[in-house]
N, C-alpha and C positions, 0 to 999 in steps of 0.2 A: 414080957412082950416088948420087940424093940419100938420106940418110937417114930414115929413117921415123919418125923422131920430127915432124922436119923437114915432112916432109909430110900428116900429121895436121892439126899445126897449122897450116896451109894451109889446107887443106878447112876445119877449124869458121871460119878467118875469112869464107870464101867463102859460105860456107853460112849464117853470120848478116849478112853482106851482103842474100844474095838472100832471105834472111826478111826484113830491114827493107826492101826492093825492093818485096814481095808486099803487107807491110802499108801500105806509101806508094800504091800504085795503088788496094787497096782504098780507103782512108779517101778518094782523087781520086775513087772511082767512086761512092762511096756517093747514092744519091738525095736530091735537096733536099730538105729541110721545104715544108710547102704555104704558100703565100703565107697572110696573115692575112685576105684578104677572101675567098680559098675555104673556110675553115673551116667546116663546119657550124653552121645556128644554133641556141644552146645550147633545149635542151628547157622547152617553155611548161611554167610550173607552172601546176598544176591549178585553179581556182575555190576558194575557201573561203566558205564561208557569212559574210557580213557579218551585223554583233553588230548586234542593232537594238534603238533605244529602250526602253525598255518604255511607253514613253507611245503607243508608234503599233503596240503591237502589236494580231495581229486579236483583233475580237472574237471570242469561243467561238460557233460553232455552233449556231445557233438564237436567237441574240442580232441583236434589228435595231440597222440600225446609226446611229450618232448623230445624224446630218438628220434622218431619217424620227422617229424620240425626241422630238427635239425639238419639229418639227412638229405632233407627237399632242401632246404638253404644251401647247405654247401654244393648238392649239386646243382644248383642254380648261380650260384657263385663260378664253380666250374663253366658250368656252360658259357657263361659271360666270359671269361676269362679265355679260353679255348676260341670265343667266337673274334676277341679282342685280339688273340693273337695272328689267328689266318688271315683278318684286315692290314694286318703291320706287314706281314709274311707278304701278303697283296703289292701292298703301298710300295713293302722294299723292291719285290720283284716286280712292278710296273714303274718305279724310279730307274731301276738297273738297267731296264731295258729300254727306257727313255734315254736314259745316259749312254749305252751302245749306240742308240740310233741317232742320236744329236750328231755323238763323234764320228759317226760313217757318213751322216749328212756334211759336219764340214769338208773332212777331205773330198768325197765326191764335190760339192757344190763349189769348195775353192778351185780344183783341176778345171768344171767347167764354165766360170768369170774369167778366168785367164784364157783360157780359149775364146768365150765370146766377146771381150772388151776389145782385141783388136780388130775384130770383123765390123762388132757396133761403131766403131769409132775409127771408121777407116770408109775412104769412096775416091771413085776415081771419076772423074765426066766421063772419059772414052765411056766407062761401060758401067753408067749408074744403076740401069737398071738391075742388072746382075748383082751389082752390090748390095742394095737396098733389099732385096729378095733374100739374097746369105742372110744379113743380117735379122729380118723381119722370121728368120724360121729358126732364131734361138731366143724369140720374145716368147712372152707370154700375158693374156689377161689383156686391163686395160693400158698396160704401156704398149704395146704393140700398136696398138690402134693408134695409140697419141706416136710414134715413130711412124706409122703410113702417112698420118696429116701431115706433119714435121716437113720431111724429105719431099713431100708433095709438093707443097706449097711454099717451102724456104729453101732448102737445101738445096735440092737435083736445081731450082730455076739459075738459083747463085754460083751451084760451080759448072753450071755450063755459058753461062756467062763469064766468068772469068778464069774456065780453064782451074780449077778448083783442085789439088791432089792432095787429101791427105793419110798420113800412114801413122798408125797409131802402134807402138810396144809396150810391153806391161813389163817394168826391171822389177817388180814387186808386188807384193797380195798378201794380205792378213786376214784373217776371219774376227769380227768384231762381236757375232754373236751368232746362238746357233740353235738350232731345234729340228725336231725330225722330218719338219716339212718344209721349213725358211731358212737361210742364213744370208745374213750382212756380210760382203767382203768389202775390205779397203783396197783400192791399188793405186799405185800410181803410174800412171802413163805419159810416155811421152808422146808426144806429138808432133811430126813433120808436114809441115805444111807450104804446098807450092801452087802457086798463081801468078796473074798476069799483074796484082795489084804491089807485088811484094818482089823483090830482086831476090834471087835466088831461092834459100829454104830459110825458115822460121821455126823454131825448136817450144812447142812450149810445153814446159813441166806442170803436169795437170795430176789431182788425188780425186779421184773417181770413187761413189760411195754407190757398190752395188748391187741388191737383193737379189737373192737365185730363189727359184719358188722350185718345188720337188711337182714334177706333171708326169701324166702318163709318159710322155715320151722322154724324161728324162729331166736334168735340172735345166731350167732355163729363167734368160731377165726378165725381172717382173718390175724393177726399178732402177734408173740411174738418175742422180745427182750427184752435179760437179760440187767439190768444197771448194 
């Protein structure tokens, strides 16, 4: 009969036998790993808001935007520009036609200084009155008035007292300035003059500064001074 020691140790070698037995068939049976092209595919990450320039960002809300800006500017620029130029256009054409009318005012206004400097400046006693009347209806304004006092009270008394003749010529006339309703003429006039105070005739050379004013009825003197 075998000993019982004997046969103890029998069984645990048996028995760790059939435990490494147990763990060899499991670790055979165990299931593969999944191949690598069945794996799932890994989880999309989410969108993230892209960082954006601050040069493109929008505009605020109620802000129009940079085309349409632009457009209103330039055409307000235009319009400024368009409106600057029909004032020039203006300016030039109301210059041009000042400058027409200035130069049709001198030659008219010089033709009629030369016509009236020798009526103004001319009387005769025999027949002042007639004289003084020519003259007094190529004035104008306030010299007119101041030539009716004149003649009234100095002139017509003196040369009917001394027989008074004088005759005025104009050998010359210049227009010293001019505009579409005024012009200054120079002339010089001679002067013959005869009385009972003086033997014979007296010649004086006289520069007559004369203003022609533009009136209904035409140009006539609005001033004379002698230089």
């Amino acid at each position: 009969m075998a000993n019982p020691t004997t046969r103890s140790r029998t069984m645990s070698a048996a028995a760790r036998a059939a435990a490494k037995r147990a763990k060899r068939v499991e670790y055979l049976n165990r299931p593969e790993p999944p191949a690598p092209d069945s794996w799932d595919d890994p989880p999309v990450p989410s969108p993230e808001p892209l960082e954006q320039d601050p040069g493109t960002l929008a505009e605020p809300e109620g802000s129009a935007p940079p085309p349409r800006s632009g457009r209103r500017l330039l055409t307000a620029v235009l319009g400024v520009l368009l409106v600057a130029a029909l004032v020039a256009v203006s300016l030039l054409g109301w210059q041009y036609g000042q400058g027409r009318q200035a130069e049709s005012a001198r030659s008219q206004a010089l033709v009629a200084a030369k016509k009236a400097a020798p009526v103004v400046l001319s009387y005769d006693y025999r027949h002042l009155d007639r004289d003084f009347a020519r003259a007094r209806a190529l004035l104008t304004g306030h010299f007119r008035e101041q030539y009716g006092k004149t003649t009234t009270t100095v002139v017509g008394p003196t040369a009917k007292k001394y027989h008074g003749v004088v005759k005025a010529t104009v050998p010359a006339a210049s227009v010293t300035s001019a505009s579409p309703d005024e012009v200054t003429v120079l002339l010089f006039v001679n002067q013959v003059t005869q009385s009972t105070q003086v033997s014979g005739s007296r010649l004086d050379l006289n520069r007559v500064r004369m203003t022609m004013s533009r009136t209904s009825e035409g140009w006539k003197v609005s001033a004379v001074d002698a230089l």
